[in-house]
PDB file with one MODEL, atoms N, CA, C and O in Angstrom:
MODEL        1
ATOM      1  N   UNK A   1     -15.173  -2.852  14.872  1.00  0.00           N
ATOM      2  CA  UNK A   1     -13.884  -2.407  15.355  1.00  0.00           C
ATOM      3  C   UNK A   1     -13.441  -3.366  16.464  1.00  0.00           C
ATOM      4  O   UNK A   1     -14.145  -3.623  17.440  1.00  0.00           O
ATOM      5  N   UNK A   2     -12.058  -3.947  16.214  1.00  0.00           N
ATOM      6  CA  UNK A   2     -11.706  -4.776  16.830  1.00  0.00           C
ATOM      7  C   UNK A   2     -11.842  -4.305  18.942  1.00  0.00           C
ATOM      8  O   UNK A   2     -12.349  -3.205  19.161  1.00  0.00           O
ATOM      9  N   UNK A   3     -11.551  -4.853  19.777  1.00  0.00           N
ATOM     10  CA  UNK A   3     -11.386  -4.770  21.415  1.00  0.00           C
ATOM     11  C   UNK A   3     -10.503  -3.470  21.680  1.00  0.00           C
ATOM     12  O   UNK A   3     -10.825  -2.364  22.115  1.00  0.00           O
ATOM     13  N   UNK A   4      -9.293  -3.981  21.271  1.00  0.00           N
ATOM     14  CA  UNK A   4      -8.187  -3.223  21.206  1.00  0.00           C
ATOM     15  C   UNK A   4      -8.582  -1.857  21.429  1.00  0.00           C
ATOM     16  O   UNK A   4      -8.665  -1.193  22.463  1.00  0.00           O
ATOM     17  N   UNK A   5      -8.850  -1.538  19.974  1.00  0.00           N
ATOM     18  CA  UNK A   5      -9.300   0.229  19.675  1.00  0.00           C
ATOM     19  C   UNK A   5     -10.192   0.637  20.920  1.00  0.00           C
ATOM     20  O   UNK A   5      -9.762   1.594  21.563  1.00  0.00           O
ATOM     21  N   UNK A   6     -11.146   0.165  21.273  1.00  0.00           N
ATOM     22  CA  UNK A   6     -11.940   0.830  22.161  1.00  0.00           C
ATOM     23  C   UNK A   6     -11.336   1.009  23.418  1.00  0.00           C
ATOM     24  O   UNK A   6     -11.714   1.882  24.199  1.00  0.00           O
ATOM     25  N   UNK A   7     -10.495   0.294  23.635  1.00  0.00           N
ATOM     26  CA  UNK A   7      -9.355  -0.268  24.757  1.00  0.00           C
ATOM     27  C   UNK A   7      -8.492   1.101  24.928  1.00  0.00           C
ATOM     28  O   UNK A   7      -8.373   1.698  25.998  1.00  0.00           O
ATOM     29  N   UNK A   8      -7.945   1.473  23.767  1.00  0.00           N
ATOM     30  CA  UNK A   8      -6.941   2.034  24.043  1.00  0.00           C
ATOM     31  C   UNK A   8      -7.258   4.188  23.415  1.00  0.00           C
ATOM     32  O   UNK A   8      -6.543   5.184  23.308  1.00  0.00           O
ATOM     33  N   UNK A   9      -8.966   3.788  23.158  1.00  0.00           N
ATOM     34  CA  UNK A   9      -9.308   5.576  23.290  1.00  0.00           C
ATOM     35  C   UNK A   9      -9.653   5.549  24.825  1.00  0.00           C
ATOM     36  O   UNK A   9      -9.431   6.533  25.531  1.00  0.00           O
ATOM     37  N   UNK A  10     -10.279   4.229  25.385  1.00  0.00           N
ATOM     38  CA  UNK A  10     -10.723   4.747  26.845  1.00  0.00           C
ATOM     39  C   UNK A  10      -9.647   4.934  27.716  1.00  0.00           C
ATOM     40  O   UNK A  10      -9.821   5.561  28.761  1.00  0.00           O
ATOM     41  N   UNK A  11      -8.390   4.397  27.374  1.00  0.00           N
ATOM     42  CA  UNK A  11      -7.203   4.742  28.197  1.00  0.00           C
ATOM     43  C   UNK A  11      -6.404   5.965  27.957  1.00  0.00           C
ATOM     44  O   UNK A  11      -5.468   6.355  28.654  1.00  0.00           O
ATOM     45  N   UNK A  12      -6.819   6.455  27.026  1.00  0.00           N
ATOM     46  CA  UNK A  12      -6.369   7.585  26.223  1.00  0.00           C
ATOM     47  C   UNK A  12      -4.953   7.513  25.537  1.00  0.00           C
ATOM     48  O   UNK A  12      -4.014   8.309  25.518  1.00  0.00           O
ATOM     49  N   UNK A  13      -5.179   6.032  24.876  1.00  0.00           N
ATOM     50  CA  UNK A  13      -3.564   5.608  24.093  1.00  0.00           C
ATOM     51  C   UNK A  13      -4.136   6.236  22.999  1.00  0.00           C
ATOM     52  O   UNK A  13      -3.356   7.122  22.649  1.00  0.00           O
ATOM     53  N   UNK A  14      -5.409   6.205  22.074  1.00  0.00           N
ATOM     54  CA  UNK A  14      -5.440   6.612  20.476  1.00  0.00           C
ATOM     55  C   UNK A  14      -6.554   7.571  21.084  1.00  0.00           C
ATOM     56  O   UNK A  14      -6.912   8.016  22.174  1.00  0.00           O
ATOM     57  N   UNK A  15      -6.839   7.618  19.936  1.00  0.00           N
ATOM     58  CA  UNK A  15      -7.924   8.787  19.377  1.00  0.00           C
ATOM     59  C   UNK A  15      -9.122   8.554  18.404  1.00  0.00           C
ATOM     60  O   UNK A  15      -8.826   7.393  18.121  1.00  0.00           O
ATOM     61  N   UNK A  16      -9.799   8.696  17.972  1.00  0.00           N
ATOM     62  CA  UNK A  16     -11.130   8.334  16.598  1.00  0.00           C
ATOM     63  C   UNK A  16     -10.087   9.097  16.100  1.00  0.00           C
ATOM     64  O   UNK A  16      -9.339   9.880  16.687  1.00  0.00           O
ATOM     65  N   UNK A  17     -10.163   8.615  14.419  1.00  0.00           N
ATOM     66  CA  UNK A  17      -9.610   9.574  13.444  1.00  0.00           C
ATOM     67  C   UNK A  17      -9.920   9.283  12.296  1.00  0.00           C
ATOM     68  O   UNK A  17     -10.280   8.115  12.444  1.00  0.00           O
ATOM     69  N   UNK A  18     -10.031   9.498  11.322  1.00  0.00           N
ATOM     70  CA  UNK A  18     -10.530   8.980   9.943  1.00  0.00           C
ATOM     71  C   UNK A  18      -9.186   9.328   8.692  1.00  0.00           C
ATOM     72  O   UNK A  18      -8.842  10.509   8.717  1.00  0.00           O
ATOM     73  N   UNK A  19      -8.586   8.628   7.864  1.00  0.00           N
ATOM     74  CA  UNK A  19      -7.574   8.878   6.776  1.00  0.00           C
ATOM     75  C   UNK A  19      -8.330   7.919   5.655  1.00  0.00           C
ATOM     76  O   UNK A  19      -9.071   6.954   5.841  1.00  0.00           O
ATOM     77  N   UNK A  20      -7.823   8.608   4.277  1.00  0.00           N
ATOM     78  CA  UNK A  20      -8.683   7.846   3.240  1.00  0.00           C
ATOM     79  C   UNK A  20      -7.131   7.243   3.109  1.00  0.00           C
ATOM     80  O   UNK A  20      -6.008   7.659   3.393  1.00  0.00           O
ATOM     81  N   UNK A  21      -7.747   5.920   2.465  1.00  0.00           N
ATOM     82  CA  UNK A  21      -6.784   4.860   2.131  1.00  0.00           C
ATOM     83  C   UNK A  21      -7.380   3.674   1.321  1.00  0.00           C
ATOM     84  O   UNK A  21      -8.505   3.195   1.466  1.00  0.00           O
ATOM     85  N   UNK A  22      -6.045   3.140   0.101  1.00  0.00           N
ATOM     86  CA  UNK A  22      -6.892   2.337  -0.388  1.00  0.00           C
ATOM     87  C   UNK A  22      -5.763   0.909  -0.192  1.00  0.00           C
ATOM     88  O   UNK A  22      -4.645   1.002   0.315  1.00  0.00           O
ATOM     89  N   UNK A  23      -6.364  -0.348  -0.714  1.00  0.00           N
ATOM     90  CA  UNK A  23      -5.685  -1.637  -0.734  1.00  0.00           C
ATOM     91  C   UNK A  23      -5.447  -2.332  -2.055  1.00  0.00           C
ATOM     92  O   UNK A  23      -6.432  -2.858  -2.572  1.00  0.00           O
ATOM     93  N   UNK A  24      -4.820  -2.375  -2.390  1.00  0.00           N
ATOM     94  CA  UNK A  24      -4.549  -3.229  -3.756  1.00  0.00           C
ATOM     95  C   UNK A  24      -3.361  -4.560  -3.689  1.00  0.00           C
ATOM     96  O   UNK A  24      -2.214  -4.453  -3.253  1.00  0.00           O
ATOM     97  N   UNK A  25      -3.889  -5.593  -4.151  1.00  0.00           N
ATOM     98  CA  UNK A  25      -3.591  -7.217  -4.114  1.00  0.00           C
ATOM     99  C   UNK A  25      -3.102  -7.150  -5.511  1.00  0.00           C
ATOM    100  O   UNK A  25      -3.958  -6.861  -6.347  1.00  0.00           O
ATOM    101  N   UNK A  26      -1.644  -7.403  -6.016  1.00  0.00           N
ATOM    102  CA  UNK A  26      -0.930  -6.868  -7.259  1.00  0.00           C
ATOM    103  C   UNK A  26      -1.326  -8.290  -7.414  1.00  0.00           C
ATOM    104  O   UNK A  26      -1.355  -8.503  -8.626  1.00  0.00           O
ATOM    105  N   UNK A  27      -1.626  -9.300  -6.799  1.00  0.00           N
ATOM    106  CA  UNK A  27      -1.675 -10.538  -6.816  1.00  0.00           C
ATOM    107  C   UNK A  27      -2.847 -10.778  -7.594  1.00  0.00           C
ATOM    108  O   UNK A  27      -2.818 -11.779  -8.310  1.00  0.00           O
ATOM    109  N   UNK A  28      -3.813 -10.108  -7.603  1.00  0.00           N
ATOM    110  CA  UNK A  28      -5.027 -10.267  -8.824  1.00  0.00           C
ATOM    111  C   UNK A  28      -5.042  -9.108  -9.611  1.00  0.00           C
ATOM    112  O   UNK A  28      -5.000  -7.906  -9.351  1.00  0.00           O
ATOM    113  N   UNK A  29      -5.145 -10.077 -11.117  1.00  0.00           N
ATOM    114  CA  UNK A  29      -5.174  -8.897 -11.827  1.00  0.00           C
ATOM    115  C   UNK A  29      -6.385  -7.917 -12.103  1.00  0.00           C
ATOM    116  O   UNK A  29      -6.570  -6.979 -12.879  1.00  0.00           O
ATOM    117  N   UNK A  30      -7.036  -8.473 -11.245  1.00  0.00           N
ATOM    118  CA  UNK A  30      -8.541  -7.385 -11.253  1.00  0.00           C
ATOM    119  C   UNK A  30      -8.392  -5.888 -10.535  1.00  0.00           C
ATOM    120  O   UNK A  30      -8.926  -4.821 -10.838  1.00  0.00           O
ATOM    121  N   UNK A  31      -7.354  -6.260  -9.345  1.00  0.00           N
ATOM    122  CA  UNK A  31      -7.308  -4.984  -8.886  1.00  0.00           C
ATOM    123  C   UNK A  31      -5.913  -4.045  -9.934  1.00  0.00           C
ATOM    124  O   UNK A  31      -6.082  -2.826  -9.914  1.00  0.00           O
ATOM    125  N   UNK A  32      -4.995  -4.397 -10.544  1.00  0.00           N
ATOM    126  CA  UNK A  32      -3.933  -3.933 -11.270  1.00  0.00           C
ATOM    127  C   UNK A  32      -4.562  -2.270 -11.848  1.00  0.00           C
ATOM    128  O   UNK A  32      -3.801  -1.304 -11.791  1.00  0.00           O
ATOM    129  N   UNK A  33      -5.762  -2.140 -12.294  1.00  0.00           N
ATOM    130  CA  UNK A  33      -6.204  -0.684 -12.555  1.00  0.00           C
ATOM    131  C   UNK A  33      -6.211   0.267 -11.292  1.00  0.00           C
ATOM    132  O   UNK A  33      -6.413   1.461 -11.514  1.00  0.00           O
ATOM    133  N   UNK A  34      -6.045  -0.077 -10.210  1.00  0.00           N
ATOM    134  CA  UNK A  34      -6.257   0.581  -8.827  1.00  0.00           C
ATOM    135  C   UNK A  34      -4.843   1.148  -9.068  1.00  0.00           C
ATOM    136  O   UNK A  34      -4.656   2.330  -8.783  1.00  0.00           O
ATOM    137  N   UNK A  35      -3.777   0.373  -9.593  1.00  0.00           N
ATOM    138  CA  UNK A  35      -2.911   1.400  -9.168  1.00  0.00           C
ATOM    139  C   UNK A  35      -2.529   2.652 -10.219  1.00  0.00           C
ATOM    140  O   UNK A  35      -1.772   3.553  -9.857  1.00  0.00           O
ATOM    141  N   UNK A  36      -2.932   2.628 -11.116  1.00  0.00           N
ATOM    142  CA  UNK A  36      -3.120   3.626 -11.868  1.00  0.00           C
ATOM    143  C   UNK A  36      -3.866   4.609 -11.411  1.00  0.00           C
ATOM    144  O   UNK A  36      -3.707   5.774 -11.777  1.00  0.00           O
ATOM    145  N   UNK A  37      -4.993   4.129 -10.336  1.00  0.00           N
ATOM    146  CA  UNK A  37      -5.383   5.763  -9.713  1.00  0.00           C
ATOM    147  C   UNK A  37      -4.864   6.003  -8.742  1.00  0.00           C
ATOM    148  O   UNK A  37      -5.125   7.061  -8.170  1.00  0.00           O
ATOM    149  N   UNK A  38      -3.696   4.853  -8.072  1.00  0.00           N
ATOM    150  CA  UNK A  38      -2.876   5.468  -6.962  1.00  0.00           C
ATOM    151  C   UNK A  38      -2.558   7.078  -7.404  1.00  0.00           C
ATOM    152  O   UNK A  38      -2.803   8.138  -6.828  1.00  0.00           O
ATOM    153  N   UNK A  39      -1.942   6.786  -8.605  1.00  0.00           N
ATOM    154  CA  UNK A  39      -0.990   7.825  -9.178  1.00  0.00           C
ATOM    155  C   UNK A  39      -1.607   9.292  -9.087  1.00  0.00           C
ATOM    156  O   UNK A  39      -0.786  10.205  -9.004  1.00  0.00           O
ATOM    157  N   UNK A  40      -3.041   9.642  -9.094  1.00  0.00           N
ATOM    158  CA  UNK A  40      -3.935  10.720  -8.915  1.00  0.00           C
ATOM    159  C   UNK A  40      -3.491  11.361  -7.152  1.00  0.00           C
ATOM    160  O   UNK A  40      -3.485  12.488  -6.657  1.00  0.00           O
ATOM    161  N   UNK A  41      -3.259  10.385  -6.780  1.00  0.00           N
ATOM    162  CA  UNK A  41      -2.775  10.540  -5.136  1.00  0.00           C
ATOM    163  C   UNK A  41      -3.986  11.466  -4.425  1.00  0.00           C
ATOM    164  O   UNK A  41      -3.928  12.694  -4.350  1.00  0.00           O
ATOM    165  N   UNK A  42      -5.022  10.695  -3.950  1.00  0.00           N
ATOM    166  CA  UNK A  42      -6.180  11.013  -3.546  1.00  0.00           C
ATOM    167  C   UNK A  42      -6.407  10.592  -2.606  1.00  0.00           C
ATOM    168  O   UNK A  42      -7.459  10.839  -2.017  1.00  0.00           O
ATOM    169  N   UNK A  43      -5.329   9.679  -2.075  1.00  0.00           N
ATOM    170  CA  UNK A  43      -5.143   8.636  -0.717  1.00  0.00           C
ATOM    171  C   UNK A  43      -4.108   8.977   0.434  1.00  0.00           C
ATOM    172  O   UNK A  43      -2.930   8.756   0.153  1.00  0.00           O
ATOM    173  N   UNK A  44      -4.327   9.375   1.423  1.00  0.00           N
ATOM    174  CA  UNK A  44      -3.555   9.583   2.662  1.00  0.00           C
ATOM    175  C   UNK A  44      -2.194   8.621   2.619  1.00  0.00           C
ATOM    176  O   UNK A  44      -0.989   8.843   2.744  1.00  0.00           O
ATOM    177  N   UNK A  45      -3.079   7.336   2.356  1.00  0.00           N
ATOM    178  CA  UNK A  45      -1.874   5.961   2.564  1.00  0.00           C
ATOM    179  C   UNK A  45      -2.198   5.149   1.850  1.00  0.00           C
ATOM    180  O   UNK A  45      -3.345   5.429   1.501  1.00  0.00           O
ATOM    181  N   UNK A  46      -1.731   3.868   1.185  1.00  0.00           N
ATOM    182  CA  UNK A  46      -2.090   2.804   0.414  1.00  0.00           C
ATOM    183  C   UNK A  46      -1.365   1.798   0.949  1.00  0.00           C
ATOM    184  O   UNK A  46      -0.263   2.053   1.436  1.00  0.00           O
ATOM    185  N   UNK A  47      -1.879   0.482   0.942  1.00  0.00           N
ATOM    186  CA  UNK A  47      -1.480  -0.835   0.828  1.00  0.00           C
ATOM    187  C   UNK A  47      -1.387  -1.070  -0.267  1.00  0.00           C
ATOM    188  O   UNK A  47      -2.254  -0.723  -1.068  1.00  0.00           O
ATOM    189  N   UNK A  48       0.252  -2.067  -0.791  1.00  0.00           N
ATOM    190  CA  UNK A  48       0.489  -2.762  -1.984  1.00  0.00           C
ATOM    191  C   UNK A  48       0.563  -4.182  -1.142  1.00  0.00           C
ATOM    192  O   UNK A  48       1.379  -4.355  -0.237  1.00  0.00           O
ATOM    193  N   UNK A  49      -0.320  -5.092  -1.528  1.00  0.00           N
ATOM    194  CA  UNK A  49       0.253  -6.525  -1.025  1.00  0.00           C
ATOM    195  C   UNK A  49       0.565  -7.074  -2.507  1.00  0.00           C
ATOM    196  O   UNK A  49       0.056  -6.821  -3.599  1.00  0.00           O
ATOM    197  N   UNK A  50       1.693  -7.999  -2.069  1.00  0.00           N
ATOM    198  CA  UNK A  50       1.905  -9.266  -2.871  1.00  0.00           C
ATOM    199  C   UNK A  50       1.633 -10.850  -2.327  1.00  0.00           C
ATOM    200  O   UNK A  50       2.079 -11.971  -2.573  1.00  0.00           O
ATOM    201  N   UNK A  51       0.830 -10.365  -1.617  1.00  0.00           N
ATOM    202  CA  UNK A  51       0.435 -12.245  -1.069  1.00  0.00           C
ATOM    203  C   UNK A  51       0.306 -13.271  -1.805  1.00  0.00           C
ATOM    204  O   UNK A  51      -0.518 -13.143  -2.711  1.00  0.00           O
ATOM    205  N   UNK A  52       0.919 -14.404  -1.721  1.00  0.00           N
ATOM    206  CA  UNK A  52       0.891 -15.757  -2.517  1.00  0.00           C
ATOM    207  C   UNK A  52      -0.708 -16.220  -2.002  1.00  0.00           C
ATOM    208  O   UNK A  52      -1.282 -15.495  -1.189  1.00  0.00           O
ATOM    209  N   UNK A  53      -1.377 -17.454  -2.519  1.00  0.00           N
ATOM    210  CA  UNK A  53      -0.846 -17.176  -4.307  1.00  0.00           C
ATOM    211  C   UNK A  53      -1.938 -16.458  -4.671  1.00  0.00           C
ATOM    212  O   UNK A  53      -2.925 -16.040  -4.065  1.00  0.00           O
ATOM    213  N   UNK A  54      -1.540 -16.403  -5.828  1.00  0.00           N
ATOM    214  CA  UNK A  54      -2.843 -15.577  -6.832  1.00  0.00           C
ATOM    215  C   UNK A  54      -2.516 -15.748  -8.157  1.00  0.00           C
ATOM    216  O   UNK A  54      -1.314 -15.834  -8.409  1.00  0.00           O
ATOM    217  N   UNK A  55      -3.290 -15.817  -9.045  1.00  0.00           N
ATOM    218  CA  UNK A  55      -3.103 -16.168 -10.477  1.00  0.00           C
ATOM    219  C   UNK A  55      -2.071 -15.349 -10.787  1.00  0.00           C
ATOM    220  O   UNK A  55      -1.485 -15.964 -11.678  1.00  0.00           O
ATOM    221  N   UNK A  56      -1.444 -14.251 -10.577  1.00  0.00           N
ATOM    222  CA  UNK A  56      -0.049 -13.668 -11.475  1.00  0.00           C
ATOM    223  C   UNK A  56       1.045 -13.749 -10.557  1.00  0.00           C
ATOM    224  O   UNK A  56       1.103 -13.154  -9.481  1.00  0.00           O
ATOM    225  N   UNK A  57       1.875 -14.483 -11.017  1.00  0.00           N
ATOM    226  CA  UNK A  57       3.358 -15.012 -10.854  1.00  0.00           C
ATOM    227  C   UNK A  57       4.078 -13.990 -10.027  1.00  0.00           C
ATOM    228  O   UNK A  57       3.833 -12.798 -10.217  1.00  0.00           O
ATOM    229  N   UNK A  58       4.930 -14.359  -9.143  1.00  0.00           N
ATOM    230  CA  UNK A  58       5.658 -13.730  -8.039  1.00  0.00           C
ATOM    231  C   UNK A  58       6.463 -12.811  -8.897  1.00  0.00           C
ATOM    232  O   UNK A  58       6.282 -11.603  -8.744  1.00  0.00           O
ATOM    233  N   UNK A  59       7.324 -13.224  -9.774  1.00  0.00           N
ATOM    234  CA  UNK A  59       8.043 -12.148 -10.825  1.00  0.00           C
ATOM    235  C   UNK A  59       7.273 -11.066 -11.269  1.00  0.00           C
ATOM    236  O   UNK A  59       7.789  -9.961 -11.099  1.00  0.00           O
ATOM    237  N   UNK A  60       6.212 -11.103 -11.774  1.00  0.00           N
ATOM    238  CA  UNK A  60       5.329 -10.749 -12.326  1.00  0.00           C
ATOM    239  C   UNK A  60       4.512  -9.084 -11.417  1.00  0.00           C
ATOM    240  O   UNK A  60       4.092  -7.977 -11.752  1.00  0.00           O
ATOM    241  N   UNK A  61       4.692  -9.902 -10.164  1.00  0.00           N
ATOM    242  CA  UNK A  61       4.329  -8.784  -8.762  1.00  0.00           C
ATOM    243  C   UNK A  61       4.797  -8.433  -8.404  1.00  0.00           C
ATOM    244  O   UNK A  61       4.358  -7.619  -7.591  1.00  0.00           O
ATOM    245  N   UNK A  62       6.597  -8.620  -8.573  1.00  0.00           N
ATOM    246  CA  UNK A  62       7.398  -7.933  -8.121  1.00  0.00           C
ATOM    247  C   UNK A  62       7.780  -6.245  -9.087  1.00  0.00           C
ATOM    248  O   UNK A  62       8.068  -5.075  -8.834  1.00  0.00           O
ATOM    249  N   UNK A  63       7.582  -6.970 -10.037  1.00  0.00           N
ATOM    250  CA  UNK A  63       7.564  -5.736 -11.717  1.00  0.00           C
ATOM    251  C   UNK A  63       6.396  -4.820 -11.303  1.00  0.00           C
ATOM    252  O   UNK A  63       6.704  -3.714 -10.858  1.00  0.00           O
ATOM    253  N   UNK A  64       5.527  -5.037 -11.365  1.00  0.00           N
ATOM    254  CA  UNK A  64       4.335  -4.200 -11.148  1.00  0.00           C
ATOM    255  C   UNK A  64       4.826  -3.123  -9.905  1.00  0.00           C
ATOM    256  O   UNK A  64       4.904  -1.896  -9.969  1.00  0.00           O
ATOM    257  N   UNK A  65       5.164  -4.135  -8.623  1.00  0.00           N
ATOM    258  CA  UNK A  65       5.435  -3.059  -7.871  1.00  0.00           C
ATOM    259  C   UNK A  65       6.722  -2.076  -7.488  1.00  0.00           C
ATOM    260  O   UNK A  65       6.807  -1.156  -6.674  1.00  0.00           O
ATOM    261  N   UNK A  66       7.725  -2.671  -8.446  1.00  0.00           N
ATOM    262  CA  UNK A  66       8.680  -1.588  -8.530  1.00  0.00           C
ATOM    263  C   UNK A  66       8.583  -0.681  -9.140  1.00  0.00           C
ATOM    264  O   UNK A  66       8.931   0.441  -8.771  1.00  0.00           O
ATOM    265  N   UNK A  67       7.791  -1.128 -10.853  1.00  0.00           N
ATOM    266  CA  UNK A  67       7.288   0.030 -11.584  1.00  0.00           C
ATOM    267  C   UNK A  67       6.499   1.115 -10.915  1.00  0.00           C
ATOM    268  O   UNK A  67       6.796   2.309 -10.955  1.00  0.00           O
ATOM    269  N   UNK A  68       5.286   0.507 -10.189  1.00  0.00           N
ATOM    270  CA  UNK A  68       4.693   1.726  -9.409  1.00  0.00           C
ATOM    271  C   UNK A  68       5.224   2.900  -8.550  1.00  0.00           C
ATOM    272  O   UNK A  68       4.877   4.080  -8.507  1.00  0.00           O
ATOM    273  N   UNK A  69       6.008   2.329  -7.998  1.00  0.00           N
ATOM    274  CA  UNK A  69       6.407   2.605  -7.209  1.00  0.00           C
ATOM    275  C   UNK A  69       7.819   3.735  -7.320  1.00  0.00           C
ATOM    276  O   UNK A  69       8.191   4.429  -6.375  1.00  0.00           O
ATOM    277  N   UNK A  70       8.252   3.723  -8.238  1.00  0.00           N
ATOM    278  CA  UNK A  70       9.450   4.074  -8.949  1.00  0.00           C
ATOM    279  C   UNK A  70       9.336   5.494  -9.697  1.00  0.00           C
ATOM    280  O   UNK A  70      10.096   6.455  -9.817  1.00  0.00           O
ATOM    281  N   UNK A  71       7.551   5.072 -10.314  1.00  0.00           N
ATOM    282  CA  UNK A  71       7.156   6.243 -10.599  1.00  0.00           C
ATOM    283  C   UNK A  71       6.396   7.260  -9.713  1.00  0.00           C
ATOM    284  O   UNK A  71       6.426   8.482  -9.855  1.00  0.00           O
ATOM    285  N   UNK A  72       5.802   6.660  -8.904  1.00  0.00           N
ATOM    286  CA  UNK A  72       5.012   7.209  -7.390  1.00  0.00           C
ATOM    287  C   UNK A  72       5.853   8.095  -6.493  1.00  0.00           C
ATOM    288  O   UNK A  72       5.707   9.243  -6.074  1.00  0.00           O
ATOM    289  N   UNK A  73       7.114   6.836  -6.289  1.00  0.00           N
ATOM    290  CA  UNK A  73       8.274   8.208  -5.286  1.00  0.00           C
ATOM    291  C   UNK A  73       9.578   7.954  -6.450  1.00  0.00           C
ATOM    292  O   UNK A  73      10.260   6.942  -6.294  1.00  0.00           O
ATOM    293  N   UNK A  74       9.945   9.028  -7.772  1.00  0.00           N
ATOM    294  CA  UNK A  74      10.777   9.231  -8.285  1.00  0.00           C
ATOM    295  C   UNK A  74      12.124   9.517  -8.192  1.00  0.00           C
ATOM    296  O   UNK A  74      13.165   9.231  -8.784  1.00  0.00           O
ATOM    297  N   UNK A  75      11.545  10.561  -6.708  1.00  0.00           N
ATOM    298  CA  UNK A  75      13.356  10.828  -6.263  1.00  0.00           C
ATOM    299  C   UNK A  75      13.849  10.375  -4.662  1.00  0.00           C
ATOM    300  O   UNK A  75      13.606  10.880  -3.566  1.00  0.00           O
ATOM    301  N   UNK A  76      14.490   9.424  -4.992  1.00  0.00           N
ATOM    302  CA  UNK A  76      15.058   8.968  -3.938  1.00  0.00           C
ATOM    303  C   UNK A  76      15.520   9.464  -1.891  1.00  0.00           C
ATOM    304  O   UNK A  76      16.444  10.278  -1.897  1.00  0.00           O
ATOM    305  N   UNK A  77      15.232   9.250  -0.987  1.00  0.00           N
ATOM    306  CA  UNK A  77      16.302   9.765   0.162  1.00  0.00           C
ATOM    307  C   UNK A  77      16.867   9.894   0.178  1.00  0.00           C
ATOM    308  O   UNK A  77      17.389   9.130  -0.634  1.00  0.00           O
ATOM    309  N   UNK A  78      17.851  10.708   0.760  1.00  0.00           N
ATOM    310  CA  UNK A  78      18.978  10.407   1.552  1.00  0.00           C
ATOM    311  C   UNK A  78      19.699   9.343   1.944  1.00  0.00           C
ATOM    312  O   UNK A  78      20.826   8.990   1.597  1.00  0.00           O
ATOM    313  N   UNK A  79      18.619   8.667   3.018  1.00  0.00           N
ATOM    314  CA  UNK A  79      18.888   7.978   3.692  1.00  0.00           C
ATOM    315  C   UNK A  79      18.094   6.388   3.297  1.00  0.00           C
ATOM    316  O   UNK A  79      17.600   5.663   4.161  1.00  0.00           O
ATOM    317  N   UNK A  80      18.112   6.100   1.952  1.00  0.00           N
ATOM    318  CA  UNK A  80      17.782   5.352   1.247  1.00  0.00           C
ATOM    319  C   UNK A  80      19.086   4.428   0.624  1.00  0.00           C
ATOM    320  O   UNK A  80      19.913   5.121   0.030  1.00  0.00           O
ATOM    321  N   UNK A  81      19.317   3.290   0.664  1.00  0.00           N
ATOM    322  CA  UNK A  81      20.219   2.058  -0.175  1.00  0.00           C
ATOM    323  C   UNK A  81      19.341   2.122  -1.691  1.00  0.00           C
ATOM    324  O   UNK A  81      18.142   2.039  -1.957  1.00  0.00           O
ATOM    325  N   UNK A  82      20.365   2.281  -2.376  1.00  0.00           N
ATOM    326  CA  UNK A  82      20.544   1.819  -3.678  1.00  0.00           C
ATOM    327  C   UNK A  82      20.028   0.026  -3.947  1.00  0.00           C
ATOM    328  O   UNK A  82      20.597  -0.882  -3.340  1.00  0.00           O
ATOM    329  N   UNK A  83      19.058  -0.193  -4.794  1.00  0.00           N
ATOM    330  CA  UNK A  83      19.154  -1.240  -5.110  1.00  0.00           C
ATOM    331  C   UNK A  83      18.395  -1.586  -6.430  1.00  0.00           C
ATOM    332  O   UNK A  83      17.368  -1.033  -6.825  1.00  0.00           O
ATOM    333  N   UNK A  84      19.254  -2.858  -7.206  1.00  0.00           N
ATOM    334  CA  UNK A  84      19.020  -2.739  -8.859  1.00  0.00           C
ATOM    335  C   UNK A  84      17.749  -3.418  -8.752  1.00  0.00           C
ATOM    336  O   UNK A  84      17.073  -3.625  -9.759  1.00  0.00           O
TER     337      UNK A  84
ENDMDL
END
């Protein structure tokens, strides 16, 4: 655990806390099955990265993660922009 953290329970900025969470790199296609168990939603929070580079094409990672995502949160905000 980085300085910081210990830094800022002894000052009483945070707290210990534990959340399950997972990470998935759309950028390899090894992890691409991870997000299919996003969808079980068994995770507090998730990371989607698209970090360059990685063997599947920027287009390619962008699809993946709108699809997921589209189906993950279906119905829109309020206070959400429209975009195609």
């Amino acid at each position: 655990m980085p300085l910081h953290h210990y830094y800022a329970h002894l000052t009483g900025r945070a707290f210990p806390g534990s959340i399950t969470y997972a990470y998935v790199d759309v950028g390899d296609p090894g992890q691409h099955p991870r997000l299919e168990a996003l969808q079980r939603r068994k995770h507090e929070v998730f990371c989607l990265t698209d970090a360059p580079p990685g063997p599947v094409p920027r287009d390619e990672q962008l699809r993946l993660m709108g699809a997921f995502l589209g189906n993950y949160f279906p119905l829109r905000a309020p206070w959400e922009g429209y975009t195609a």
